[in-house]
C-alpha atoms as a printed R data frame, in Angstrom:
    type eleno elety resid chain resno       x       y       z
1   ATOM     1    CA   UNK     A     1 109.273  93.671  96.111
2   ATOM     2    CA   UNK     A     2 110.529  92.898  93.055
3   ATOM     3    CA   UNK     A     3 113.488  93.838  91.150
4   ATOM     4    CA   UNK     A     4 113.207  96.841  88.650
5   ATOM     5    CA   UNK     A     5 112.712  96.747  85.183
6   ATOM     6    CA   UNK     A     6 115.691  98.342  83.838
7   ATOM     7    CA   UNK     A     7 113.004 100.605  81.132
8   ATOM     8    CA   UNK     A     8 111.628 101.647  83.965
9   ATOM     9    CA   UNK     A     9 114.698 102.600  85.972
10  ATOM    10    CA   UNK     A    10 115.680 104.847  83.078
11  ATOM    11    CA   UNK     A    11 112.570 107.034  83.343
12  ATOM    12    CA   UNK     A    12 113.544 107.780  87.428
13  ATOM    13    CA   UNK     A    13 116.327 110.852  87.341
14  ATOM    14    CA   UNK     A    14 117.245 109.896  91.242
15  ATOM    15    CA   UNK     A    15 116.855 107.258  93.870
16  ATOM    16    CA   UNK     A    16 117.063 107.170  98.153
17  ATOM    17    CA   UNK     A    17 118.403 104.381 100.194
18  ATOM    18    CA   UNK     A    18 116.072 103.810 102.871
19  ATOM    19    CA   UNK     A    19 118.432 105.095 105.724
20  ATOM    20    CA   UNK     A    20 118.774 108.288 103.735
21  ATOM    21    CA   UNK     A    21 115.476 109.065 103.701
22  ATOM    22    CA   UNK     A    22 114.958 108.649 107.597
23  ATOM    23    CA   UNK     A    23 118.126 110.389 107.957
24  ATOM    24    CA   UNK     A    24 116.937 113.499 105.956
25  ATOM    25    CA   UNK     A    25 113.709 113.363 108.213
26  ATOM    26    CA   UNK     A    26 114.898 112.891 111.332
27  ATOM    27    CA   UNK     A    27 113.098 109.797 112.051
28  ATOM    28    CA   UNK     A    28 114.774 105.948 112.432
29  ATOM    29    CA   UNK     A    29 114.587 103.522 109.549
30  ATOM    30    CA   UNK     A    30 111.994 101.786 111.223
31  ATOM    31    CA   UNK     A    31 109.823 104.075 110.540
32  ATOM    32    CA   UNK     A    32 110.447 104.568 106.820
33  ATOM    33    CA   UNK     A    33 110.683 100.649 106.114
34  ATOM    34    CA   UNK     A    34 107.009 101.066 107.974
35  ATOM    35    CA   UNK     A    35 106.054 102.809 105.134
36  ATOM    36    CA   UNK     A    36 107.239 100.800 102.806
37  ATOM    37    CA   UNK     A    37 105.644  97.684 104.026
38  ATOM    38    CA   UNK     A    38 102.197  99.744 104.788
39  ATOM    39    CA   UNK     A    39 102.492 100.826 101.007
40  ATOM    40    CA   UNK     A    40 102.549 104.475 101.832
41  ATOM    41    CA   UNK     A    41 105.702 105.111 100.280
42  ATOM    42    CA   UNK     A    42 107.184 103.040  96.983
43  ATOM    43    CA   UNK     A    43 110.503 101.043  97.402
44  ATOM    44    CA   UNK     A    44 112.132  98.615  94.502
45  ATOM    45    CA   UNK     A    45 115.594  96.353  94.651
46  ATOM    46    CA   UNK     A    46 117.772  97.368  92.780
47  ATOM    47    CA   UNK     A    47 121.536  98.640  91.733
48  ATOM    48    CA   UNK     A    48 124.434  95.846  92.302
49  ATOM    49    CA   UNK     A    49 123.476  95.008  95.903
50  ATOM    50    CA   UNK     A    50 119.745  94.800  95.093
51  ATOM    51    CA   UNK     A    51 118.932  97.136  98.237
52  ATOM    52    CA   UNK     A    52 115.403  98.860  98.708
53  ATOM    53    CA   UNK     A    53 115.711 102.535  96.860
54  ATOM    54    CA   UNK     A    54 112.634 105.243  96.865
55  ATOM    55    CA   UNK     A    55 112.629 107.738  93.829
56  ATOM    56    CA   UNK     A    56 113.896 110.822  95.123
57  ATOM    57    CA   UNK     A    57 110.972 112.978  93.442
58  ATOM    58    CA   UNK     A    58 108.855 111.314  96.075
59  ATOM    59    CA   UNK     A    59 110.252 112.150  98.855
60  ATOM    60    CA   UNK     A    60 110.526 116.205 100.226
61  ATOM    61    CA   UNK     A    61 112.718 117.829 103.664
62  ATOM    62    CA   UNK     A    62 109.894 117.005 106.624
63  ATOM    63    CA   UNK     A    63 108.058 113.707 104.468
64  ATOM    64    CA   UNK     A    64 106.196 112.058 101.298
65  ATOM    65    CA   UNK     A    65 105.389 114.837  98.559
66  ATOM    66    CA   UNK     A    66 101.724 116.227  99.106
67  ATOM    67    CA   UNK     A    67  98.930 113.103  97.816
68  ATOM    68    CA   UNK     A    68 101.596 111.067  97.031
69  ATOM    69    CA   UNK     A    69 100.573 108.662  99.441
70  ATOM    70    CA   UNK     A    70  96.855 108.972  98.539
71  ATOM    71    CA   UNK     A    71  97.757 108.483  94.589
72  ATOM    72    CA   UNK     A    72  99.787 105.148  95.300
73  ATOM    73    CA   UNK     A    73  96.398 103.782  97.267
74  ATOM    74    CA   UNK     A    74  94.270 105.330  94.044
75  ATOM    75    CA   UNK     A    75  96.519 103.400  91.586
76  ATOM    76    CA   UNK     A    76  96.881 100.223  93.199
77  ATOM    77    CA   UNK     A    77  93.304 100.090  94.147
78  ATOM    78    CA   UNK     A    78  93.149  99.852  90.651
79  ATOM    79    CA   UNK     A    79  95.238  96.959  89.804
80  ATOM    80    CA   UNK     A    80  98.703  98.695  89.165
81  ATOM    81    CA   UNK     A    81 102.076  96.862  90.042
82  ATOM    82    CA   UNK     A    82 104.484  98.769  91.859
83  ATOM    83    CA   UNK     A    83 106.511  99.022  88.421
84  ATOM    84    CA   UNK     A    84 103.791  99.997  86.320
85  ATOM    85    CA   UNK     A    85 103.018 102.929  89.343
86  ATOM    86    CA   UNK     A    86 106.379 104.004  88.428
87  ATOM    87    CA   UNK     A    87 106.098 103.974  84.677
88  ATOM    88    CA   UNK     A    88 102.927 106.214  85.140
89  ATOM    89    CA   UNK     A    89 104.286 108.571  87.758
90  ATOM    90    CA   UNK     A    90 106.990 109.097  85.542
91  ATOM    91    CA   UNK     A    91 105.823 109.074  81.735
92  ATOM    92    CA   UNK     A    92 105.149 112.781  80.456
93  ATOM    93    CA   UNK     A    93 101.232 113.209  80.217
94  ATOM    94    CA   UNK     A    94 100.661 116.652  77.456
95  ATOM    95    CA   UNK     A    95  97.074 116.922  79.292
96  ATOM    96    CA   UNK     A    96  99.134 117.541  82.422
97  ATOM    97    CA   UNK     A    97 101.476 119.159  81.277
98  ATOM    98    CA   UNK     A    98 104.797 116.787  82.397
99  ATOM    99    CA   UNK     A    99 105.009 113.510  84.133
100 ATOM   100    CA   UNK     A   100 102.229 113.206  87.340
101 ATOM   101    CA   UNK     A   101 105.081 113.156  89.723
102 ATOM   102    CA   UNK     A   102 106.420 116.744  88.682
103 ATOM   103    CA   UNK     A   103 102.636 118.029  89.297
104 ATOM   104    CA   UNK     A   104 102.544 116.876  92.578
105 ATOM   105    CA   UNK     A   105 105.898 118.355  93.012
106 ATOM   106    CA   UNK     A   106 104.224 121.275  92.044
107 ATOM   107    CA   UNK     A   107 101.058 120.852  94.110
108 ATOM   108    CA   UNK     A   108  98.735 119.984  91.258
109 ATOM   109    CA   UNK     A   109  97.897 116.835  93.426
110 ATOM   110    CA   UNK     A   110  93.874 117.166  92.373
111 ATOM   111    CA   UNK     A   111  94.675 117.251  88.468
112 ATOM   112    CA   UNK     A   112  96.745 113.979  89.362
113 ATOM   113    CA   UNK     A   113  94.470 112.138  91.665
114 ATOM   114    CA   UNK     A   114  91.440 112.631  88.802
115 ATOM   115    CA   UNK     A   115  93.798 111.407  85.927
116 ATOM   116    CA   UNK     A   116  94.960 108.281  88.227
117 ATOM   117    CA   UNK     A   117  90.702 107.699  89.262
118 ATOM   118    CA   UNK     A   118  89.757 107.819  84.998
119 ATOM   119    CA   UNK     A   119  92.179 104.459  84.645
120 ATOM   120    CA   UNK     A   120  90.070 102.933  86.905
121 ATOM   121    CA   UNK     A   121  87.143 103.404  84.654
């Protein structure tokens, strides 16, 4: 995992620690850093001490969003880095309307799994 972009940083309102997230879930770390390193959830370095942070938009009380997970495999199936996954997740899309992270959020997970499919046309 590389260290973030500091463009891309900008566009992410919040970030998790790791042990945050498996506190908020009830689970221990090791099963969160599993996720990491089975790329079902996305984790970058960064802030002073370079430690593994998750956006907070991708994480909810009880686990991932809804097709997050299934929208990371679709996009780096197609040949996006873990920073340009961000960038895209992120960036407002009109046709959406908002950035593909808010609709899952919003449980518009189809209209954001066809939009991530088209770039691999």
């Amino acid at each position: 995992m590389s260290e973030i972009d500091p463009k891309i940083d900008a566009l992410v309102p919040a970030w998790l620690y790791l042990p945050d997230i498996s506190e908020r879930w009830g689970v221990v770390i090791t099963e969160v850093r599993d996720m990491v390193r089975n790329r079902s959830l996305l984790a970058v370095r960064r802030g002073p001490n370079k430690s593994l942070q998750v956006p907070a938009d991708f994480i909810e009380d009880d686990g991932p969003v809804k097709h997050l997970v299934s929208t990371l495999t679709v996009l780096r199936d197609s040949g996006f880095s873990d920073q340009e996954i961000l960038e895209w997740m992120f960036t407002e899309d009109d046709s959406l309307p908002g950035s593909p992270i808010q609709a899952l959020r919003e449980n518009r997970g189809t209209e954001v799994k066809r939009r991530a499919q088209a770039l691999a046309l």
